[in-house]
Biopython code that builds the backbone (N, CA, C, O; Angstrom):
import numpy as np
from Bio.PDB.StructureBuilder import StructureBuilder

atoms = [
    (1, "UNK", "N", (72.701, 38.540, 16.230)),
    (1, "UNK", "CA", (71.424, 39.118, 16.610)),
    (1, "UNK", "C", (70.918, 40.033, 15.493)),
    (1, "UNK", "O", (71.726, 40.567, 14.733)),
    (2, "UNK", "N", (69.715, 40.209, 15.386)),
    (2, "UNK", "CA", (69.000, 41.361, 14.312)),
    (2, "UNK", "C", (69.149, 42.368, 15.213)),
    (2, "UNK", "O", (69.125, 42.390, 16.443)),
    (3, "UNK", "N", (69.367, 43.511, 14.064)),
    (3, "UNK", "CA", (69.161, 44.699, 14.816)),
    (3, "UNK", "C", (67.852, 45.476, 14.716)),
    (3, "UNK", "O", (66.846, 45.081, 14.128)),
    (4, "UNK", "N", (67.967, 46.405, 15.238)),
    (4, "UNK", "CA", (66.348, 47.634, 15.338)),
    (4, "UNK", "C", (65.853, 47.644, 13.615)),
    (4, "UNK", "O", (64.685, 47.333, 13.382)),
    (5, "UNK", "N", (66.287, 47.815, 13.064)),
    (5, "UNK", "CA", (66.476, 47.597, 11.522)),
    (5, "UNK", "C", (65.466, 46.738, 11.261)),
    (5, "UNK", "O", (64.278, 47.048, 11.344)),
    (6, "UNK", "N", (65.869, 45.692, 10.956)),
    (6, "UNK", "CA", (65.534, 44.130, 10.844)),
    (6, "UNK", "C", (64.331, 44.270, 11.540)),
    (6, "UNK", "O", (63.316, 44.594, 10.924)),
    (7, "UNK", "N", (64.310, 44.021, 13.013)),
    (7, "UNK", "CA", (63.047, 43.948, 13.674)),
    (7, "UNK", "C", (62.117, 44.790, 12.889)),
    (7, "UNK", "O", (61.199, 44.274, 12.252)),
    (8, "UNK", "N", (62.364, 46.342, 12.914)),
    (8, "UNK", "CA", (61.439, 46.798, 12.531)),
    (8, "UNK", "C", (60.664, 46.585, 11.291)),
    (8, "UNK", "O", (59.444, 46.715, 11.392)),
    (9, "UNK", "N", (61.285, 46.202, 9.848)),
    (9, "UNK", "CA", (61.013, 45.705, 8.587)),
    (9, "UNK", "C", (60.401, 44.756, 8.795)),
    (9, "UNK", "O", (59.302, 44.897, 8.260)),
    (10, "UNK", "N", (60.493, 43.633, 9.388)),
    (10, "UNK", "CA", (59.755, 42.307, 9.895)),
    (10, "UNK", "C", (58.807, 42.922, 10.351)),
    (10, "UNK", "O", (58.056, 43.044, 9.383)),
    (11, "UNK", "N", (58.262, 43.479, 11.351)),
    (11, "UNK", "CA", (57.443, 43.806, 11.509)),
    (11, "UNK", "C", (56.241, 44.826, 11.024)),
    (11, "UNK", "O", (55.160, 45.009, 11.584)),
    (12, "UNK", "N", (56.736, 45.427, 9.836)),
    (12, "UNK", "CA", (55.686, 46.319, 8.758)),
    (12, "UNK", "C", (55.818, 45.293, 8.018)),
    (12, "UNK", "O", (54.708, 45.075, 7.534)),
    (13, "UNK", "N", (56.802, 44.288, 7.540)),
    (13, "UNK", "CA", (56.124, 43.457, 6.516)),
    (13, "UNK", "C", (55.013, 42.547, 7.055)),
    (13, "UNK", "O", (54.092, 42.688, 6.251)),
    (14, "UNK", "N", (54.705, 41.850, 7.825)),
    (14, "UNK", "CA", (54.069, 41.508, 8.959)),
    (14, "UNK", "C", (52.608, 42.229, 8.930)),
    (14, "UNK", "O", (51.508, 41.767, 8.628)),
    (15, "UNK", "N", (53.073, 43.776, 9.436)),
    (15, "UNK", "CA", (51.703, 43.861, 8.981)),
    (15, "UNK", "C", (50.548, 44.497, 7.708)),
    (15, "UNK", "O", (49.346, 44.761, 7.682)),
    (16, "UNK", "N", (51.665, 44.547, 6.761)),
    (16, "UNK", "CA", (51.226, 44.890, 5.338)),
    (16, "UNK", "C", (50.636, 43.343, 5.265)),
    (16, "UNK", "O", (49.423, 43.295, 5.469)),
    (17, "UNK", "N", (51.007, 42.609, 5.117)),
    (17, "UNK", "CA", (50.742, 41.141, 4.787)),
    (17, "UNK", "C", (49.179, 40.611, 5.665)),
    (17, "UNK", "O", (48.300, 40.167, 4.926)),
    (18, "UNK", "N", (48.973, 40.652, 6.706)),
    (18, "UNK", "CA", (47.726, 40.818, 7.809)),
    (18, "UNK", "C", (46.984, 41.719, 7.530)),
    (18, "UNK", "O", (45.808, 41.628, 7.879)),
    (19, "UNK", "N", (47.424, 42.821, 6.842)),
    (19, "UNK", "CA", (46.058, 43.942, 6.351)),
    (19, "UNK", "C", (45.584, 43.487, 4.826)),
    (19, "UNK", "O", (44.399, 43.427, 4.497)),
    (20, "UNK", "N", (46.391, 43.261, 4.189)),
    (20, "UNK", "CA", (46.207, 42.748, 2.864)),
    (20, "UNK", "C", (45.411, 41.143, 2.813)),
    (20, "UNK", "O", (44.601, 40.744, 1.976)),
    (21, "UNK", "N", (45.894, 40.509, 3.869)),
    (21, "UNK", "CA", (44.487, 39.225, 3.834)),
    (21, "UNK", "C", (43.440, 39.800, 4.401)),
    (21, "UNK", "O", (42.412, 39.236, 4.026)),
    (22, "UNK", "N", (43.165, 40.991, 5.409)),
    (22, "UNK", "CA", (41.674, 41.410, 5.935)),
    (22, "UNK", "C", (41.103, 42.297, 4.418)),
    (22, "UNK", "O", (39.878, 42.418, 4.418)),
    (23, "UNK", "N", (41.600, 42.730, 3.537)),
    (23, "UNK", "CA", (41.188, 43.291, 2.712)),
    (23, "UNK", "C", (41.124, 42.212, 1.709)),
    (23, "UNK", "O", (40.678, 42.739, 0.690)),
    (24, "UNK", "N", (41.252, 41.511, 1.588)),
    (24, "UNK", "CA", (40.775, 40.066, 0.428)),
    (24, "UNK", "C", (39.626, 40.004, 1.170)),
    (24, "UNK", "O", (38.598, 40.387, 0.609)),
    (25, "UNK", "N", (39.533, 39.479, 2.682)),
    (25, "UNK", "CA", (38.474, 38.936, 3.027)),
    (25, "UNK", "C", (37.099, 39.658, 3.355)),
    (25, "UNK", "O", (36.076, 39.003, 3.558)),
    (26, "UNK", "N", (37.137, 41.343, 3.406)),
    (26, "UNK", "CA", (36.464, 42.043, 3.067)),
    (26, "UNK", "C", (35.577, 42.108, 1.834)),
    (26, "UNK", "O", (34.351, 42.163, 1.734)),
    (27, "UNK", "N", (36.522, 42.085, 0.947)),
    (27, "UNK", "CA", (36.363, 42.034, -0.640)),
    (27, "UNK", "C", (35.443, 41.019, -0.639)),
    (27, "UNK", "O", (34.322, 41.285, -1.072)),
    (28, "UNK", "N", (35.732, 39.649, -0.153)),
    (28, "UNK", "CA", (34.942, 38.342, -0.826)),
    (28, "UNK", "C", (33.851, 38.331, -0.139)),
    (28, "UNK", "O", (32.915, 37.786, -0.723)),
    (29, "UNK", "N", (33.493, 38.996, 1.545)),
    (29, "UNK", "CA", (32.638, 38.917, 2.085)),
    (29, "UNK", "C", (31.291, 39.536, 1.343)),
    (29, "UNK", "O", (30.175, 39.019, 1.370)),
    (30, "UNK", "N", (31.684, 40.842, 0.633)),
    (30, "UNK", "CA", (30.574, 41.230, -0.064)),
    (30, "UNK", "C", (30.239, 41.330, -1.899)),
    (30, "UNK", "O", (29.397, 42.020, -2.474)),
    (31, "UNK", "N", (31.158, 40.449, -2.427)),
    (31, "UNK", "CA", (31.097, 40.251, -3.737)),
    (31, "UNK", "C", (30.280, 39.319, -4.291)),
    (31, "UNK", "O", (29.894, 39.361, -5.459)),
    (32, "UNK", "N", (29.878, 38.107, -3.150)),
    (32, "UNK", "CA", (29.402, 37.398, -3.832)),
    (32, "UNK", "C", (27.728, 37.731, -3.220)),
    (32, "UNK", "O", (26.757, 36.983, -3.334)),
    (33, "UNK", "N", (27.765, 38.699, -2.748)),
    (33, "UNK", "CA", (26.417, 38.684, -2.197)),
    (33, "UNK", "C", (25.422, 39.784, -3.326)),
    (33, "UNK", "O", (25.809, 40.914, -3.622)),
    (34, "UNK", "N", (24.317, 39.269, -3.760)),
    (34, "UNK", "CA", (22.890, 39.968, -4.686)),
    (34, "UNK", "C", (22.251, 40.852, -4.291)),
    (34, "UNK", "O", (21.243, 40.500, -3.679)),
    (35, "UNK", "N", (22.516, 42.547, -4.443)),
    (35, "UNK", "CA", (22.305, 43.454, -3.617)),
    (35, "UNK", "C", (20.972, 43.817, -4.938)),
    (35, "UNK", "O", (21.277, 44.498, -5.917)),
    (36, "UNK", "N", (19.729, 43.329, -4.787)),
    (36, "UNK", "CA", (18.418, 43.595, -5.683)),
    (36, "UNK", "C", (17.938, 43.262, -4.619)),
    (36, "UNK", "O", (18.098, 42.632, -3.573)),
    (37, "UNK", "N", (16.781, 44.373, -5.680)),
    (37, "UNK", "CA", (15.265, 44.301, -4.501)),
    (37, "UNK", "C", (14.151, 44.290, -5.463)),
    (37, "UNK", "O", (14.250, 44.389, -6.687)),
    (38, "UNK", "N", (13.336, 44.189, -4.931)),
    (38, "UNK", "CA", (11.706, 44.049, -6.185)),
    (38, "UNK", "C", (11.109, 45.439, -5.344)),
    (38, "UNK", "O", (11.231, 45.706, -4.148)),
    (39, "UNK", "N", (10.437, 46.192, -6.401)),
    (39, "UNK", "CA", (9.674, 47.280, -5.240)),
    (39, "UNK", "C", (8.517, 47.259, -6.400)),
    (39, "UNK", "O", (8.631, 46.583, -7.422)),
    (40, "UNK", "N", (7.500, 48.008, -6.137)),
    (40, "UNK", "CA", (6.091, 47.871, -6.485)),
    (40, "UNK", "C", (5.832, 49.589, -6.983)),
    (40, "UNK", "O", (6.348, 50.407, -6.222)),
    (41, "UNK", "N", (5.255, 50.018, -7.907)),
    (41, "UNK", "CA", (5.426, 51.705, -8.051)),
    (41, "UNK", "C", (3.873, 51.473, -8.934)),
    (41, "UNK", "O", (3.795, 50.577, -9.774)),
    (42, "UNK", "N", (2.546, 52.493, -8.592)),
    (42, "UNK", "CA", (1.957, 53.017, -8.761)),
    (42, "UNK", "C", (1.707, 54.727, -9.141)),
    (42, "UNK", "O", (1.860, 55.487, -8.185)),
    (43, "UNK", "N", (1.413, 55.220, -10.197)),
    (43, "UNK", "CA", (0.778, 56.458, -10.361)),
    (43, "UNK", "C", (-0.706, 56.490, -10.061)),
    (43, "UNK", "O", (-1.624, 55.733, -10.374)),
    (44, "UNK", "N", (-0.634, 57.847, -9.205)),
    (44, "UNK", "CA", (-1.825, 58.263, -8.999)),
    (44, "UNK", "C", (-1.833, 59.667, -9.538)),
    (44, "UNK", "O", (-1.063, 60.581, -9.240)),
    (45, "UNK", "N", (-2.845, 59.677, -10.389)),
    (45, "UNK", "CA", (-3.718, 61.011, -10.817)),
    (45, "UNK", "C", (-2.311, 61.191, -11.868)),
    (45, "UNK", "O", (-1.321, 61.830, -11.511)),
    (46, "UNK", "N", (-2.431, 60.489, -13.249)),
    (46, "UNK", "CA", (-1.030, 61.591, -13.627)),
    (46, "UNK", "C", (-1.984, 62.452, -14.991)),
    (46, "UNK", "O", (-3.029, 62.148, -15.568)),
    (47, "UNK", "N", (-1.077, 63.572, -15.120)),
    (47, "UNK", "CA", (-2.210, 64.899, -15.704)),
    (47, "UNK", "C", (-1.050, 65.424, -16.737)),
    (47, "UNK", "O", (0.163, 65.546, -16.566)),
    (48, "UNK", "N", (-2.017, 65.732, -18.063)),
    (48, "UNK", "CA", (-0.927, 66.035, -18.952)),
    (48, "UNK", "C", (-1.374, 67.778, -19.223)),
    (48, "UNK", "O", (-2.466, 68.003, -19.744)),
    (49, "UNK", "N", (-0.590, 68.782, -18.888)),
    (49, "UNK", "CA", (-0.637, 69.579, -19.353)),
    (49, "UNK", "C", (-0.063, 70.324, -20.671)),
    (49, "UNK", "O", (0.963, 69.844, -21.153)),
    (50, "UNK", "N", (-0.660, 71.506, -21.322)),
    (50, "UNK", "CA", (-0.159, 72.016, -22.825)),
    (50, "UNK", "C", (0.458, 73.251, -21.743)),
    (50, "UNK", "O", (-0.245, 73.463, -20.755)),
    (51, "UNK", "N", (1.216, 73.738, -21.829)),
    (51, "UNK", "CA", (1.618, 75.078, -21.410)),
    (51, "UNK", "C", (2.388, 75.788, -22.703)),
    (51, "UNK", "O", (2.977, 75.259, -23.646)),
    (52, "UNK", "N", (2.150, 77.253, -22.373)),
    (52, "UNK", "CA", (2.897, 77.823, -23.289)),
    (52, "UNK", "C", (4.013, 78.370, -23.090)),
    (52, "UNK", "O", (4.151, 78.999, -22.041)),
    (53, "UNK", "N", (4.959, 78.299, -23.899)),
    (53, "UNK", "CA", (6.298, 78.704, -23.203)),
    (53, "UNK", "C", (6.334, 80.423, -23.574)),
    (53, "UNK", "O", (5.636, 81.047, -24.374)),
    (54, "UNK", "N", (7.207, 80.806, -22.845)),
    (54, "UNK", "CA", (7.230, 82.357, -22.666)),
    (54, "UNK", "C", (8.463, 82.706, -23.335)),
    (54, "UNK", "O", (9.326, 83.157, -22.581)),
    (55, "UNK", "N", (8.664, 82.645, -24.150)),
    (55, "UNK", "CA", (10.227, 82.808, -24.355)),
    (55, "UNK", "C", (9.290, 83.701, -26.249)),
    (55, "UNK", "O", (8.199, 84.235, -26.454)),
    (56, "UNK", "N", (10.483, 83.397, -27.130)),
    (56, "UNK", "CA", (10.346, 84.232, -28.301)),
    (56, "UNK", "C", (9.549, 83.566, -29.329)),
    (56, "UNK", "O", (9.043, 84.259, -30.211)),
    (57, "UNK", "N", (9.303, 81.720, -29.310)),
    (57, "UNK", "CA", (8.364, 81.310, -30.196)),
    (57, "UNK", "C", (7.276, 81.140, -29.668)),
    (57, "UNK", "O", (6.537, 80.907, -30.624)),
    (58, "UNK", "N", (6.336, 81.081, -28.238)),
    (58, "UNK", "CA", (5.323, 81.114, -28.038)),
    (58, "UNK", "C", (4.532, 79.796, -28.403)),
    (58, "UNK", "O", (3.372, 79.805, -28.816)),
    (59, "UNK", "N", (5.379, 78.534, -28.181)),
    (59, "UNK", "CA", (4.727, 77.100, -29.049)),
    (59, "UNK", "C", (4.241, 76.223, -27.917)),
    (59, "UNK", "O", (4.891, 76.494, -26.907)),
    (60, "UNK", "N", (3.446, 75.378, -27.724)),
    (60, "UNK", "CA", (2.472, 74.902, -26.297)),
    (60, "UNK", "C", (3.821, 73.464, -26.437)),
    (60, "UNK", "O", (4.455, 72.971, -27.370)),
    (61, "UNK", "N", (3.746, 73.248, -25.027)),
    (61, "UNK", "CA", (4.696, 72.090, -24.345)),
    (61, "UNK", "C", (3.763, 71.097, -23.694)),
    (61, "UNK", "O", (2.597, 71.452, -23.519)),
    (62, "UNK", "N", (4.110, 70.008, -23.353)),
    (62, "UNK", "CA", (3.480, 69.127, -22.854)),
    (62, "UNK", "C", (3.846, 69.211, -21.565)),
    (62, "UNK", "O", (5.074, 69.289, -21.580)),
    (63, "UNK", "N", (3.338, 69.247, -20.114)),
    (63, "UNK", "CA", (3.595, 69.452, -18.798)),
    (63, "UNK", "C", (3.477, 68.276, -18.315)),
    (63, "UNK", "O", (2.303, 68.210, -17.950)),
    (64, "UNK", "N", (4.009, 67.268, -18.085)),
    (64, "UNK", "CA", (3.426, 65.817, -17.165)),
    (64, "UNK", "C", (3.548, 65.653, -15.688)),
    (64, "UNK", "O", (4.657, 65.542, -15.167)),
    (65, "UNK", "N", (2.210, 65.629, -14.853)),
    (65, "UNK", "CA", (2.152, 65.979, -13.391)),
    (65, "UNK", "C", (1.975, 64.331, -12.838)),
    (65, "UNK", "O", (0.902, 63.743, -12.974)),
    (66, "UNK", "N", (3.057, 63.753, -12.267)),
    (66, "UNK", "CA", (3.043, 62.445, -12.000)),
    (66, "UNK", "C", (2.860, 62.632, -9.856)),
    (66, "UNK", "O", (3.535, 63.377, -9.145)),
    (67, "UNK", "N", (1.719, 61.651, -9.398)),
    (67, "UNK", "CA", (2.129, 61.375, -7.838)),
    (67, "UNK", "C", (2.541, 60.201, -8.400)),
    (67, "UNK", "O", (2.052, 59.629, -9.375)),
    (68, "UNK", "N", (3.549, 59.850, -7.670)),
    (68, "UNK", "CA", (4.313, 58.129, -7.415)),
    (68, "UNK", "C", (4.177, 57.722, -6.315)),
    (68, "UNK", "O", (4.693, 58.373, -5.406)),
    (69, "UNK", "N", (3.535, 56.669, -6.048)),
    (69, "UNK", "CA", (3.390, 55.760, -4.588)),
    (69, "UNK", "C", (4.942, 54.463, -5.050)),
    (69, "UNK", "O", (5.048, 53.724, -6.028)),
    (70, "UNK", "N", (5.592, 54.606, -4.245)),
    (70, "UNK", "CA", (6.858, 53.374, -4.097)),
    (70, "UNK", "C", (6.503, 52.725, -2.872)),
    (70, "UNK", "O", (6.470, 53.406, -1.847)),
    (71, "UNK", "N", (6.245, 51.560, -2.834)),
    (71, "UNK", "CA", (6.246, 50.412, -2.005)),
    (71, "UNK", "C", (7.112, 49.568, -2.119)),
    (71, "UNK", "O", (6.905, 48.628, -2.887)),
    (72, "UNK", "N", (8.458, 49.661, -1.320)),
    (72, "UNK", "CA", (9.654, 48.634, -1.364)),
    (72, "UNK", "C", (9.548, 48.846, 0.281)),
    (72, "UNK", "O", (9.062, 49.596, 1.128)),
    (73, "UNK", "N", (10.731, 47.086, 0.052)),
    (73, "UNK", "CA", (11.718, 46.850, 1.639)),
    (73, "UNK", "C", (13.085, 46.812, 1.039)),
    (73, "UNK", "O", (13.555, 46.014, 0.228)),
    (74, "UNK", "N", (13.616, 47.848, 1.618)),
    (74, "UNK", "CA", (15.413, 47.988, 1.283)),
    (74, "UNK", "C", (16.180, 47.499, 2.882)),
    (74, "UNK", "O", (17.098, 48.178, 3.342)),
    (75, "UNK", "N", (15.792, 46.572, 3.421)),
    (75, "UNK", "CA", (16.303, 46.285, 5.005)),
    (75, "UNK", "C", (17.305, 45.023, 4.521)),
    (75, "UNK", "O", (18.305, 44.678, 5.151)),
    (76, "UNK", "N", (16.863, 44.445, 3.357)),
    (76, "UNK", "CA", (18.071, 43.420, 3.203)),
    (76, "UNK", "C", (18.922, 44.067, 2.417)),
    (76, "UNK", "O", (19.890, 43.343, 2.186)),
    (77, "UNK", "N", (18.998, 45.078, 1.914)),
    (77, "UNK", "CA", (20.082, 45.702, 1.177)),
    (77, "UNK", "C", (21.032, 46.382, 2.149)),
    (77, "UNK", "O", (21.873, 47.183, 1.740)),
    (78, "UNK", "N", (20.910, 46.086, 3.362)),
    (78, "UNK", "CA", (21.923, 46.995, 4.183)),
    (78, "UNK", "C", (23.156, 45.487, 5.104)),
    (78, "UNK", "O", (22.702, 44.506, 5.694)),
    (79, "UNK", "N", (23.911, 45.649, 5.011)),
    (79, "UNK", "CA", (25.142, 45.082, 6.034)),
    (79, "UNK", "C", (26.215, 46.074, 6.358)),
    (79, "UNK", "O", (26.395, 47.236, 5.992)),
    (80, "UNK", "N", (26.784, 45.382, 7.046)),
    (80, "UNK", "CA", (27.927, 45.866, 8.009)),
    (80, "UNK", "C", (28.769, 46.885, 6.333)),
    (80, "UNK", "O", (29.409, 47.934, 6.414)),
    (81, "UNK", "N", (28.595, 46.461, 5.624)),
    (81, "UNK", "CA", (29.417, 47.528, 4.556)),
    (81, "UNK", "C", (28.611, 49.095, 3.444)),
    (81, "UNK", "O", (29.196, 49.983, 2.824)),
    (82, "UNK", "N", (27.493, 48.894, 3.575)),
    (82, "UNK", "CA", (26.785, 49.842, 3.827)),
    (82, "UNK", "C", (25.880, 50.585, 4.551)),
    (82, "UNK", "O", (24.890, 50.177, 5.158)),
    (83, "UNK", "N", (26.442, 52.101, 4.402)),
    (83, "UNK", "CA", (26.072, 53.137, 5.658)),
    (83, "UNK", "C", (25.000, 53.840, 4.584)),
    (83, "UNK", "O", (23.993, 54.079, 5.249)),
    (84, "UNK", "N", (24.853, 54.145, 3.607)),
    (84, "UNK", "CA", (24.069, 55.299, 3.021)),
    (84, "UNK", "C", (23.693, 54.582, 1.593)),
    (84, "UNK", "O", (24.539, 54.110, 0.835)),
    (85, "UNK", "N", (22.548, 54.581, 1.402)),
    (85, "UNK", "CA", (21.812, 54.181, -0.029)),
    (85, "UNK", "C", (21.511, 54.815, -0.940)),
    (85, "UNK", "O", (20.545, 55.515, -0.634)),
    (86, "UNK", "N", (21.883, 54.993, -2.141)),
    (86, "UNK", "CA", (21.437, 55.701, -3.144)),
    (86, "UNK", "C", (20.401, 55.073, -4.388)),
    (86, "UNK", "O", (20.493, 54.112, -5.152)),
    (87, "UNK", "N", (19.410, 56.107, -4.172)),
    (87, "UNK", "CA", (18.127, 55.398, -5.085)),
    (87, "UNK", "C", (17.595, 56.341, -6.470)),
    (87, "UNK", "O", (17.078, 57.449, -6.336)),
    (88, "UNK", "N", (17.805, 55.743, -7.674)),
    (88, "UNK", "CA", (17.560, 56.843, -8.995)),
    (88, "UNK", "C", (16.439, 56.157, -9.484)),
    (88, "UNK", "O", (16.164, 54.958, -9.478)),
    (89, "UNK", "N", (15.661, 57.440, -10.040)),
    (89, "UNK", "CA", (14.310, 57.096, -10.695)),
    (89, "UNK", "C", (14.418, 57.019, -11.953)),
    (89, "UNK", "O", (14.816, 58.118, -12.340)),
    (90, "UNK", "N", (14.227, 56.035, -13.162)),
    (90, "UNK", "CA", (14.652, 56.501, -14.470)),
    (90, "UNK", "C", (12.999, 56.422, -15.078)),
    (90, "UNK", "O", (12.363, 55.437, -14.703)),
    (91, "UNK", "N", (12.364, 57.307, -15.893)),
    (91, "UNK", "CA", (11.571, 57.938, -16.547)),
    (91, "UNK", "C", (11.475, 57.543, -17.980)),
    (91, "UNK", "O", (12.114, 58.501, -18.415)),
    (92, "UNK", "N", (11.192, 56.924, -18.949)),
    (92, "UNK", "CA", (10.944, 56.590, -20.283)),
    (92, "UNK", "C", (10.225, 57.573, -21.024)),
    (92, "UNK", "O", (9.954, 57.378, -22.209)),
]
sb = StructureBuilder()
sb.init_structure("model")
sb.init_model(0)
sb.init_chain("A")
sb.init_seg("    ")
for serial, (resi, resn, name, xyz) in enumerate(atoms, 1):
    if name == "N":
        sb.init_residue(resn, " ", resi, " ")
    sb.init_atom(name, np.array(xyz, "f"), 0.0, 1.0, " ", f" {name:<3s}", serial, name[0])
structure = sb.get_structure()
């Protein structure tokens, strides 16, 4: 007969082995999937200001006053594996 031993090892190997195929199949469920979106971005009113800086050289800066209208759909970017979206603006 096996003892408590045995049983028990069989049975964490068991289920190391059953967690390790749900985590492959996790993995593949969302790797092959194209997480892009197209979104649409308009400025309205953008305004260039000279300001002067206050500090010890007193030399005029350029101020740029941008409104941004963003028109996207991010509803296909969401499944069962994301809870929270992160969105960065990059500026040229």
């Amino acid at each position: 007969m096996h003892t408590f031993i045995n049983r028990l090892n069989n049975l964490f190997a068991f289920t190391v082995i059953v967690f390790a195929v749900l985590t492959i199949g996790v993995f593949l469920s969302t790797y092959f999937k194209q997480y892009h979106e197209t979104l649409r971005t308009t400025a309205n009113k953008p305004i260039v200001k000279h300001m002067i800086e206050f500090l010890v050289n007193r030399k005029k800066n350029d101020l740029g006053i941008l409104q941004l209208d963003l028109d996207m759909y991010l509803n296909s970017l969401f499944d069962w594996n994301i809870k929270e979206l992160f969105l960065y603006l990059i500026a040229e």
